[in-house]
N, C-alpha and C positions, 0 to 999 in steps of 0.2 A: 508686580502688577497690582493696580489698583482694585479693592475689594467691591469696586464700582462698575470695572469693567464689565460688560456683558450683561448688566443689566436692561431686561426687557419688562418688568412690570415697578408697581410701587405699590404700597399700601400707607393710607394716609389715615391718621389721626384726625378726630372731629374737633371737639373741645380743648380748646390751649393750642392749639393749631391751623385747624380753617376759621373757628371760629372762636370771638371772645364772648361767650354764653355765661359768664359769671353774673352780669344783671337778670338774664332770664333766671336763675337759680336764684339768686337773692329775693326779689319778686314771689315767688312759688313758694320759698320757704318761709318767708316771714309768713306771707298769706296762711299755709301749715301751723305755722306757731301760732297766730292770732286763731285758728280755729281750736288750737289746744290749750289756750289760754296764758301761750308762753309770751315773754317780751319779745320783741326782733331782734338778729344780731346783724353784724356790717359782713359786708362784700370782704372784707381781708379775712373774717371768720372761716366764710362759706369758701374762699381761695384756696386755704391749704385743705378743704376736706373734699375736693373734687376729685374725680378722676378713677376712683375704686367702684364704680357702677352703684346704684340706688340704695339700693339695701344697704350698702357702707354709712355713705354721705347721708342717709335720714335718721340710722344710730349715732353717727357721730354729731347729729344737733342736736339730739334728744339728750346726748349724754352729757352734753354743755348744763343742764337743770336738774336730770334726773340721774337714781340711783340706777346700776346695769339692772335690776330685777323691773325696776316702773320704763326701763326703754322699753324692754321686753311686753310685759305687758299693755303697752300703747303701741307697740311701733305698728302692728296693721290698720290703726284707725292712722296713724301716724301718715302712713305710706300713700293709703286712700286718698287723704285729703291732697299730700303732694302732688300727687300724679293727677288727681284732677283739676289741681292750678296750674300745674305747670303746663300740660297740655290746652288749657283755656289761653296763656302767653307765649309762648313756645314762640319762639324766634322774633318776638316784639322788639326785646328791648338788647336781642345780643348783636353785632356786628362783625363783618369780615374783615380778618386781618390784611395788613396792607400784602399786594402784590400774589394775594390767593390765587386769582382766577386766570393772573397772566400767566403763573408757575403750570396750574393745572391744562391752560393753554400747552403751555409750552413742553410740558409732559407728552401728552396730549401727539403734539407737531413731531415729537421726537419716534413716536409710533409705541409708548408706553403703555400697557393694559394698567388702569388702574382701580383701586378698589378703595373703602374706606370701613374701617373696621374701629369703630368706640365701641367705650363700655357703657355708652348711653343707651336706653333701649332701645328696641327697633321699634317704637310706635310713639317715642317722641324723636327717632333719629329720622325716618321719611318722611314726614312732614316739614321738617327743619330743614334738610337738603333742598327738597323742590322751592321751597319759601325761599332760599339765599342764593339760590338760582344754580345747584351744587351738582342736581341727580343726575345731569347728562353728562357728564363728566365719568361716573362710576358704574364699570359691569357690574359690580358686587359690591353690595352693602350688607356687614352684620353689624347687629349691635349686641350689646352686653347680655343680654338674653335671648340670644339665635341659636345658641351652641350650646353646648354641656359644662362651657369653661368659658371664661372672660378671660383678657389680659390683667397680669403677666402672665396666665397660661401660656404656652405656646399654642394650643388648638388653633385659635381662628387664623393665627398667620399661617399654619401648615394648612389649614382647609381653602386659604385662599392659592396657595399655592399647589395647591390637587385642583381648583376649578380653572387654575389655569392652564394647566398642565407642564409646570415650570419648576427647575428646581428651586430651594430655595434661594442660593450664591444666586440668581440670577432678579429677585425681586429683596426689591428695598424697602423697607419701613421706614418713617418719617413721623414724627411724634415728638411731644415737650415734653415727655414724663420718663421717669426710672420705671414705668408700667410698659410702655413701648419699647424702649432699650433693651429688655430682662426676656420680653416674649419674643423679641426679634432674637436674641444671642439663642437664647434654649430651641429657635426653630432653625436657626441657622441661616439666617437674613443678615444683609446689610443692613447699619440704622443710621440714618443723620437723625440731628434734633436742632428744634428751635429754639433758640434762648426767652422766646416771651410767652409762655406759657404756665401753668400754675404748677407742677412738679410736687405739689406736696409742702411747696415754704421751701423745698431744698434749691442748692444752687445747681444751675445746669450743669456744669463744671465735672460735677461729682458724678454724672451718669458715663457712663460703659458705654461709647456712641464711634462712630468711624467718621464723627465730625458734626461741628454744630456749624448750623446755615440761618444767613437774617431772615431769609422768607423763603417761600415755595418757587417764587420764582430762582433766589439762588441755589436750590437743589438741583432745580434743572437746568441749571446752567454748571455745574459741578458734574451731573451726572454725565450729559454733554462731553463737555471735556474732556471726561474717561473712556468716551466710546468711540 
């Protein structure tokens, strides 16, 4: 039997996934670095350092210039200045991948509870959803700082599958990263993944997945087919 069958929910990944936000990131951080007096770096930089939630991806630009002791001692003025660029652009300059909204549709048609769970925060993740026309789509949104634990934790997939009242074999996670893969396996999820996502620099290949899909629409047409 397929590890798909009897699937009733999904949990979907934001960034590297519904959306390509790496210009909204690049935008905000150089913005950051011009306040700190650092040079800008490129979009292929800021690519492999997504995906680990805030606090990661603003040390690891800091760390591109500075010794670990001066990240530390900058990184709150560091963080301040991000989060208030980024939330001044936030969904300006990022765009939705192809075939998003017919998958989420067709999720959706299939009678699938869905939910979407990044490690982006949740106060630049709700803004972003309704702006890319995303929120009616999702009973449940976390972001990287709703819970006690972000992805790869397992928490937020086990918490979504408690507000669903679902086991886990029965809802899927869908995501481009070895962050999504790790937290679906340790909660006990299905995972497809997308191969156009940012992963860290690594090759999709290399992720722990029950199958990689070219968009959200081929998910549900995979999942579909299992049930």
């Amino acid at each position: 039997m397929s590890v798909l069958a009897g699937v009733r929910a999904a949990i979907i990944d934001l960034d590297g996934t519904m959306l390509d936000t790496i210009p909204d990131f690049h935008v905000a951080i150089n913005s950051m670095r011009e306040e700190l007096g650092l040079a800008p770096i490129t979009q292929e930089q800021i690519t492999l350092m997504v995906g680990k939630g805030s606090e990661n991806l603003i040390r690891a630009v800091l760390a591109l210039d500075l010794a670990p002791d001066e990240v530390e001692a900058r990184f709150a003025q560091a963080m301040d200045a991000y989060q208030r660029h980024y939330l001044s652009i936030n969904g300006q300059f990022s765009s939705l991948y192809p075939e998003v909204l017919e998958g989420l549709s067709a999720l959706k048609q299939q009678g699938l509870r869905l939910a979407c769970v990044t490690n982006k925060p949740i106060s630049f993740t709700t803004p972003l959803l309704a702006a890319k026309g995303l929120n009616s789509y999702f009973e449940v949104v976390y972001g990287g700082d709703s819970l006690a634990r972000k992805k790869p934790d397992p928490l937020p997939l086990q918490t979504v599958c408690a507000d669903f009242g679902l086991p886990a074999a029965q809802v899927v996670a869908i995501g481009d990263s070895s962050n999504d893969a790790q937290a679906a396996r340790a909660a006990g999820c299905p995972v497809l993944t997308v191969p156009y996502g940012y992963n860290h620099g690594e090759a999709i290949h290399t992720i722990d997945s029950d199958g990689i899909v070219d968009t959200l629409l081929s998910a549900a047409t995979l999942i579909r087919s299992q049930n």
